[in-house]
C-alpha positions in Angstrom: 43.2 -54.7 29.3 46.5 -56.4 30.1 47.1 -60.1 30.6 48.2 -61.2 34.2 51.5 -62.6 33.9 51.4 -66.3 35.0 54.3 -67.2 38.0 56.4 -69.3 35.9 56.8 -66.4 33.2 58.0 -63.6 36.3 60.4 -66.8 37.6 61.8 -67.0 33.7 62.0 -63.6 34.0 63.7 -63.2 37.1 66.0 -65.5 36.5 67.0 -64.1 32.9 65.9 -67.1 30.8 63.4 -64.6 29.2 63.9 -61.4 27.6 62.5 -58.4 30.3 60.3 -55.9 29.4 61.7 -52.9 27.5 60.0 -50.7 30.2 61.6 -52.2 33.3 63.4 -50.0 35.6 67.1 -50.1 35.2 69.5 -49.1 38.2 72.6 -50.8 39.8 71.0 -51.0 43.3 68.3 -53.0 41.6 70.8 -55.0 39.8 73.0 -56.0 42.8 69.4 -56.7 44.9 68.5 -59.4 42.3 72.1 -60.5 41.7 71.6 -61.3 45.7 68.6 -63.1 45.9 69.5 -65.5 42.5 72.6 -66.2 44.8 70.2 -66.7 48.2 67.6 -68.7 45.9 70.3 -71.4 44.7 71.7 -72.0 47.6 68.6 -72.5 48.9 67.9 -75.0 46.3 71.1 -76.6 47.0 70.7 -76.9 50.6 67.0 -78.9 49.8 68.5 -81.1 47.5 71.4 -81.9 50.4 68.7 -82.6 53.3 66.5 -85.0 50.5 69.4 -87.0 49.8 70.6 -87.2 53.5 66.8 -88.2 54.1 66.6 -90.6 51.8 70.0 -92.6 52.2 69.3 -92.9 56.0 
């Protein structure tokens, strides 16, 4: 029986900090769809960070 991979392992994962598995599909259009959403996800991240710091300074 397999283990169910936890959410911070597929995030490590996604995000390349971990090796992926060796049976993973490989194809560009895959590639460029996760290249996007890394992109989309900082940005993200960025724009949160702005909106707490404009929140907190007033």
């Amino acid at each position: 029986m397999a283990m169910k991979k936890g959410i911070w392992h597929q995030i490590l994962t996604y995000f390349y900090l971990r090796r992926r598995e060796k049976d993973a599909p490989r194809s560009t259009d895959l590639f460029l769809m996760h290249g996007m959403n890394r992109i989309s996800i900082f940005v993200f991240f960025i724009a949160i960070i702005v909106l707490i710091v404009r929140l907190i300074r007033g």
